[in-house]
C-alpha positions as CSV (number, residue, x, y, z in Angstrom):
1,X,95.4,140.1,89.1
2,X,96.9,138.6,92.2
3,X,94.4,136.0,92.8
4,X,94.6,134.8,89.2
5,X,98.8,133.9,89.8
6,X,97.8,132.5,92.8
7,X,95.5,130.6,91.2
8,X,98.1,130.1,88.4
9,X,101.2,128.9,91.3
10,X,98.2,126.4,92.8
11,X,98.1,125.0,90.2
12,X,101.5,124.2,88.8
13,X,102.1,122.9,92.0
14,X,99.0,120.5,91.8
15,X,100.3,119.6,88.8
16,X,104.1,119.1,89.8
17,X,102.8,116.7,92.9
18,X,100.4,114.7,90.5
19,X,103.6,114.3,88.4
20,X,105.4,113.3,90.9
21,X,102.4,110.7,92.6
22,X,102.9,109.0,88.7
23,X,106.0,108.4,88.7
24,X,106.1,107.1,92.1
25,X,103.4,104.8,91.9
26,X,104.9,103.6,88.4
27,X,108.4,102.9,89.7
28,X,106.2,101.4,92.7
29,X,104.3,99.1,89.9
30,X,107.3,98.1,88.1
């Protein structure tokens, strides 16, 4: 059970930094 919410926190924060690569590299392209 623990390793699946850690697994779960990894990856919202993937997610969260790929979010926030996009809209840097759009503002960057803009």
């Amino acid at each position: 059970l623990a390793a699946i919410l850690w697994l779960a926190a990894m990856g919202m924060a993937l997610w969260t930094l790929v979010g926030i690569l996009e809209k840097k590299i759009i503002t960057w392209n803009t």
